[in-house]
Residue frames as a rotation matrix with the C-alpha (Angstrom) as fourth column:
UNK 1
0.584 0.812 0.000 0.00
0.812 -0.584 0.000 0.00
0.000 0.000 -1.000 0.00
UNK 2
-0.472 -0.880 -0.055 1.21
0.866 -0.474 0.159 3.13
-0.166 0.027 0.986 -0.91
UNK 3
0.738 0.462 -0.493 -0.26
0.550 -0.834 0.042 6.99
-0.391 -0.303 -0.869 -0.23
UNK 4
-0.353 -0.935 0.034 1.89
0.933 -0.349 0.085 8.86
-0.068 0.062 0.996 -2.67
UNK 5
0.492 0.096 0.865 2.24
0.095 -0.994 0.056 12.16
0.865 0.054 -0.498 -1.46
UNK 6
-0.659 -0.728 0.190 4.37
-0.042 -0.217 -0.975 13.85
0.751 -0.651 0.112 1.28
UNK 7
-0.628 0.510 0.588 2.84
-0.777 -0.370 -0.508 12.58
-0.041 -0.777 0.629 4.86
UNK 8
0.192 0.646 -0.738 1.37
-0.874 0.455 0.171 9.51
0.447 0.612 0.652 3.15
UNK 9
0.447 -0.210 0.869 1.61
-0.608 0.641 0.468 6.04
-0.656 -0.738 0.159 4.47
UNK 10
-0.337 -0.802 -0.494 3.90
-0.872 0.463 -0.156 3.47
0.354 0.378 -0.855 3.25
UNK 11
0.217 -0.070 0.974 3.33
-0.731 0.649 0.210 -0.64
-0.646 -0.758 0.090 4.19
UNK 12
0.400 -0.049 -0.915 4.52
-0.722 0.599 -0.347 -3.54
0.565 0.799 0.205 2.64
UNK 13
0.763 0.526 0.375 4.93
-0.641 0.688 0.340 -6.92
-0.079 -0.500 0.862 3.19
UNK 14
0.459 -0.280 -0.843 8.26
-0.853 0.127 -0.506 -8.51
0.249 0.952 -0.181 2.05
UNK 15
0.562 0.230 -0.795 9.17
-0.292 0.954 0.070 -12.03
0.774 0.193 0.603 1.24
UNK 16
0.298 -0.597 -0.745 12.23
0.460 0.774 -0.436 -12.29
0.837 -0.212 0.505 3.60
UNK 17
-0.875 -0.360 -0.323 13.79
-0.344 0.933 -0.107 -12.95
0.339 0.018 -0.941 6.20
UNK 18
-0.267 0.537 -0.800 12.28
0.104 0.842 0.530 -15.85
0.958 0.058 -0.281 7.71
UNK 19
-0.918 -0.010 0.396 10.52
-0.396 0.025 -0.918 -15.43
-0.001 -1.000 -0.027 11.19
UNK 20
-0.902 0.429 0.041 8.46
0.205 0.510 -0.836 -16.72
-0.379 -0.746 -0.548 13.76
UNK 21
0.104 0.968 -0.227 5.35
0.623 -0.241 -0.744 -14.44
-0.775 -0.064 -0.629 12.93
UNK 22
-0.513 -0.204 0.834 4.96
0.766 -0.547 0.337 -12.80
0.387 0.812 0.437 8.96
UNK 23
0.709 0.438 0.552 3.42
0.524 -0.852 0.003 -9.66
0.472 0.287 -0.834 10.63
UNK 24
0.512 -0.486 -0.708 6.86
0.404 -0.592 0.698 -9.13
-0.758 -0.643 -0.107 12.35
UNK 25
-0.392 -0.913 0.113 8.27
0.767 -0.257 0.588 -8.52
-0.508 0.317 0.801 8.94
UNK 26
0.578 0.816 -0.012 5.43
0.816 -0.578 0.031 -5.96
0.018 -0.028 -0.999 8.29
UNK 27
-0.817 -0.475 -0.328 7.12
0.537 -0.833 -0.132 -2.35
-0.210 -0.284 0.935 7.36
UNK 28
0.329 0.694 0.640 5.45
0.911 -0.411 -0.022 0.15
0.248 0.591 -0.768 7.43
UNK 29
-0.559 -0.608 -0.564 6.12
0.607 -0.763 0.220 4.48
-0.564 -0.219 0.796 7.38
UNK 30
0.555 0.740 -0.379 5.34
0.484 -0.658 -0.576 7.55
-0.676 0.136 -0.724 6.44
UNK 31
0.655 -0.219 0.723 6.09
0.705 -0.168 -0.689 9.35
0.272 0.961 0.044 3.24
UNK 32
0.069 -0.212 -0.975 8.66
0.577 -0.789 0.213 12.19
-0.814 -0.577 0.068 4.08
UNK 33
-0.446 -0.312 -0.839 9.85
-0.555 -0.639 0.533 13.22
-0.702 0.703 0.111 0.40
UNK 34
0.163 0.535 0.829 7.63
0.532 0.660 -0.531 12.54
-0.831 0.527 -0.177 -2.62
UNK 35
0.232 -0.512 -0.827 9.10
-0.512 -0.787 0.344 14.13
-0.827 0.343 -0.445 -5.71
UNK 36
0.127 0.072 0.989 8.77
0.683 0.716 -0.140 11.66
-0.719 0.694 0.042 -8.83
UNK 37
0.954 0.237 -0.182 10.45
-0.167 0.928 0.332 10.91
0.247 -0.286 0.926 -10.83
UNK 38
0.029 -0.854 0.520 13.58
-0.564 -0.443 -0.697 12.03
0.825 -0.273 -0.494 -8.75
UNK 39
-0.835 -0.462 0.299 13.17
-0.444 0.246 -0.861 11.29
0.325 -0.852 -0.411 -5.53
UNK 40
0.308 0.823 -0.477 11.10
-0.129 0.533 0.836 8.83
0.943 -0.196 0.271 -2.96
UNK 41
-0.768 -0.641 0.000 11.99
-0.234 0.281 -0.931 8.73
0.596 -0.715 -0.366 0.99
UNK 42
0.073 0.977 -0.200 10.36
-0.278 0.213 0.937 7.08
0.958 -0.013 0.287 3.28
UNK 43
-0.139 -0.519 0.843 10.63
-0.990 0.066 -0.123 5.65
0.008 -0.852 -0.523 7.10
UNK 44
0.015 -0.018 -1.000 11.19
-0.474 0.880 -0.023 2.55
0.880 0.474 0.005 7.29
UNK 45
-0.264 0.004 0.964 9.92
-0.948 0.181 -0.261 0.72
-0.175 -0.984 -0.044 10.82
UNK 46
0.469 0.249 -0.848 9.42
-0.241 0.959 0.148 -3.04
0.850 0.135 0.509 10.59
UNK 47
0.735 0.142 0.663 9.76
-0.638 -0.185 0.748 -4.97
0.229 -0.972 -0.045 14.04
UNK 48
0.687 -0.663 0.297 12.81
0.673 0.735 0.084 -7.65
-0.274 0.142 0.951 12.87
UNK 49
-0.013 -0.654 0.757 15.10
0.895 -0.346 -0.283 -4.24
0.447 0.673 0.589 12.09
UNK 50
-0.174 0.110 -0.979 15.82
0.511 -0.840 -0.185 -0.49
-0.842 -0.532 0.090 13.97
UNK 51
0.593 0.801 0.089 13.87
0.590 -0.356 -0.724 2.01
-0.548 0.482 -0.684 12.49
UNK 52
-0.483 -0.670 0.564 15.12
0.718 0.065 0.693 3.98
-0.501 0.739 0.450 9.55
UNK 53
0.521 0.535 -0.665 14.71
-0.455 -0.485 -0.747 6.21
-0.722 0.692 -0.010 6.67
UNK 54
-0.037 -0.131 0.991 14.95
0.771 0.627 0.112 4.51
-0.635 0.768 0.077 3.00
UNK 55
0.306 0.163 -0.938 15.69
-0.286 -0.924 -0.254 7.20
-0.908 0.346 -0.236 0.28
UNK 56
-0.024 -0.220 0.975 15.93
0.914 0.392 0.110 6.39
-0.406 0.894 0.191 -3.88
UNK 57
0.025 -0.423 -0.906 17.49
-0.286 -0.871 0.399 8.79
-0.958 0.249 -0.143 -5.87
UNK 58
0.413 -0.070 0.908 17.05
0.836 0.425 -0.348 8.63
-0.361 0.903 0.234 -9.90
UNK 59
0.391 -0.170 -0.904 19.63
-0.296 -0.954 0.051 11.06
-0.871 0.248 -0.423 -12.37
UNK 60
0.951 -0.136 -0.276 19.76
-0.210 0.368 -0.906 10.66
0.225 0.920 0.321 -16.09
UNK 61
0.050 -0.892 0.449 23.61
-0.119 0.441 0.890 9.10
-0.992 -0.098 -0.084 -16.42
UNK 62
-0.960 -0.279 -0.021 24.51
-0.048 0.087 0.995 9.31
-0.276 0.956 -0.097 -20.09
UNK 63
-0.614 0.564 -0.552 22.13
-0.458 0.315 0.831 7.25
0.642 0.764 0.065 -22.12
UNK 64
-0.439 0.310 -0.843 20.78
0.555 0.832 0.016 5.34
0.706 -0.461 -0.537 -19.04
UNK 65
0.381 -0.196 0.904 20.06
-0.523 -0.851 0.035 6.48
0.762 -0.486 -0.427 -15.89
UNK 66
-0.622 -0.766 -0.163 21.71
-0.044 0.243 -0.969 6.15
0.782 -0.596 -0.185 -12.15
UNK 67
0.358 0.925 -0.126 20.22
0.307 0.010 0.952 4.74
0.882 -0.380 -0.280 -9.14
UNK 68
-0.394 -0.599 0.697 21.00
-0.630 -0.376 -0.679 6.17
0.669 -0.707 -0.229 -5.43
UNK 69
0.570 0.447 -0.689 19.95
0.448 0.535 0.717 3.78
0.689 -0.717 0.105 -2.25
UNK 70
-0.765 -0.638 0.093 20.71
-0.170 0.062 -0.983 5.00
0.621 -0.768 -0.156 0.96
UNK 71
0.637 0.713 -0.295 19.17
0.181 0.233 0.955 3.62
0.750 -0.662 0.019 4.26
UNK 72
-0.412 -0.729 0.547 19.71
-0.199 -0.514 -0.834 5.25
0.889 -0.453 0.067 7.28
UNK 73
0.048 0.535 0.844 19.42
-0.899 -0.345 0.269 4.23
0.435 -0.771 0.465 10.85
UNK 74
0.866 0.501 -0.009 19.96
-0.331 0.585 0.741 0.91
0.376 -0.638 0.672 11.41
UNK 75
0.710 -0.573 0.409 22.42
-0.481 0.029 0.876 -0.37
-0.514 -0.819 -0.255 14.01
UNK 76
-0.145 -0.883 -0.447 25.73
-0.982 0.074 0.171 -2.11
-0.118 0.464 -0.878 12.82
UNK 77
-0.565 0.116 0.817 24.50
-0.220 0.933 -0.285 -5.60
-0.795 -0.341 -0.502 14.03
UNK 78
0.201 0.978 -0.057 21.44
-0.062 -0.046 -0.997 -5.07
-0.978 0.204 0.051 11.74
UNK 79
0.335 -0.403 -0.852 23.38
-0.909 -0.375 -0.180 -3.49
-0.247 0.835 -0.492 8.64
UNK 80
-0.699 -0.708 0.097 25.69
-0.640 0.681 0.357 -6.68
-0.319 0.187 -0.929 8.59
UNK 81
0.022 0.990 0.143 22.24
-0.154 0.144 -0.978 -8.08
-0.988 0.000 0.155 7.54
UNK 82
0.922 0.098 -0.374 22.22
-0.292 -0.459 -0.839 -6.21
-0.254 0.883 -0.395 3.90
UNK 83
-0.178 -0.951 -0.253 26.04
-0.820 0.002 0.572 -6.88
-0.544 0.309 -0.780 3.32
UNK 84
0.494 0.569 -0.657 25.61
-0.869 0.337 -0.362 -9.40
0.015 0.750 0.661 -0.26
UNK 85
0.078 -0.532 -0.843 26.50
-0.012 0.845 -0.534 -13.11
0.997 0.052 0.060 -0.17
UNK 86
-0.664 -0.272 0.697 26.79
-0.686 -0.151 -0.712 -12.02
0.299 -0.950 -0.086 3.93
Protein backbone atom coordinates (compact mmCIF):
# COMPACT_ATOMS: atom_id res chain seq x y z
CA UNK A 1 0.00 0.00 0.00
CA UNK A 2 1.21 3.13 -0.91
CA UNK A 3 -0.26 6.99 -0.23
CA UNK A 4 1.89 8.86 -2.67
CA UNK A 5 2.24 12.16 -1.46
CA UNK A 6 4.37 13.85 1.28
CA UNK A 7 2.84 12.58 4.86
CA UNK A 8 1.37 9.51 3.15
CA UNK A 9 1.61 6.04 4.47
CA UNK A 10 3.90 3.47 3.25
CA UNK A 11 3.33 -0.64 4.19
CA UNK A 12 4.52 -3.54 2.64
CA UNK A 13 4.93 -6.92 3.19
CA UNK A 14 8.26 -8.51 2.05
CA UNK A 15 9.17 -12.03 1.24
CA UNK A 16 12.23 -12.29 3.60
CA UNK A 17 13.79 -12.95 6.20
CA UNK A 18 12.28 -15.85 7.71
CA UNK A 19 10.52 -15.43 11.19
CA UNK A 20 8.46 -16.72 13.76
CA UNK A 21 5.35 -14.44 12.93
CA UNK A 22 4.96 -12.80 8.96
CA UNK A 23 3.42 -9.66 10.63
CA UNK A 24 6.86 -9.13 12.35
CA UNK A 25 8.27 -8.52 8.94
CA UNK A 26 5.43 -5.96 8.29
CA UNK A 27 7.12 -2.35 7.36
CA UNK A 28 5.45 0.15 7.43
CA UNK A 29 6.12 4.48 7.38
CA UNK A 30 5.34 7.55 6.44
CA UNK A 31 6.09 9.35 3.24
CA UNK A 32 8.66 12.19 4.08
CA UNK A 33 9.85 13.22 0.40
CA UNK A 34 7.63 12.54 -2.62
CA UNK A 35 9.10 14.13 -5.71
CA UNK A 36 8.77 11.66 -8.83
CA UNK A 37 10.45 10.91 -10.83
CA UNK A 38 13.58 12.03 -8.75
CA UNK A 39 13.17 11.29 -5.53
CA UNK A 40 11.10 8.83 -2.96
CA UNK A 41 11.99 8.73 0.99
CA UNK A 42 10.36 7.08 3.28
CA UNK A 43 10.63 5.65 7.10
CA UNK A 44 11.19 2.55 7.29
CA UNK A 45 9.92 0.72 10.82
CA UNK A 46 9.42 -3.04 10.59
CA UNK A 47 9.76 -4.97 14.04
CA UNK A 48 12.81 -7.65 12.87
CA UNK A 49 15.10 -4.24 12.09
CA UNK A 50 15.82 -0.49 13.97
CA UNK A 51 13.87 2.01 12.49
CA UNK A 52 15.12 3.98 9.55
CA UNK A 53 14.71 6.21 6.67
CA UNK A 54 14.95 4.51 3.00
CA UNK A 55 15.69 7.20 0.28
CA UNK A 56 15.93 6.39 -3.88
CA UNK A 57 17.49 8.79 -5.87
CA UNK A 58 17.05 8.63 -9.90
CA UNK A 59 19.63 11.06 -12.37
CA UNK A 60 19.76 10.66 -16.09
CA UNK A 61 23.61 9.10 -16.42
CA UNK A 62 24.51 9.31 -20.09
CA UNK A 63 22.13 7.25 -22.12
CA UNK A 64 20.78 5.34 -19.04
CA UNK A 65 20.06 6.48 -15.89
CA UNK A 66 21.71 6.15 -12.15
CA UNK A 67 20.22 4.74 -9.14
CA UNK A 68 21.00 6.17 -5.43
CA UNK A 69 19.95 3.78 -2.25
CA UNK A 70 20.71 5.00 0.96
CA UNK A 71 19.17 3.62 4.26
CA UNK A 72 19.71 5.25 7.28
CA UNK A 73 19.42 4.23 10.85
CA UNK A 74 19.96 0.91 11.41
CA UNK A 75 22.42 -0.37 14.01
CA UNK A 76 25.73 -2.11 12.82
CA UNK A 77 24.50 -5.60 14.03
CA UNK A 78 21.44 -5.07 11.74
CA UNK A 79 23.38 -3.49 8.64
CA UNK A 80 25.69 -6.68 8.59
CA UNK A 81 22.24 -8.08 7.54
CA UNK A 82 22.22 -6.21 3.90
CA UNK A 83 26.04 -6.88 3.32
CA UNK A 84 25.61 -9.40 -0.26
CA UNK A 85 26.50 -13.11 -0.17
CA UNK A 86 26.79 -12.02 3.93
Amino acid sequence: MLEPRVGGTIEMMPAAPEVPSPDMKRMTGRILVWDPPRVFEHEWRQQVIDDGVVRYELAPDGDGTLLTFIHRGPSTANARGYIPGG
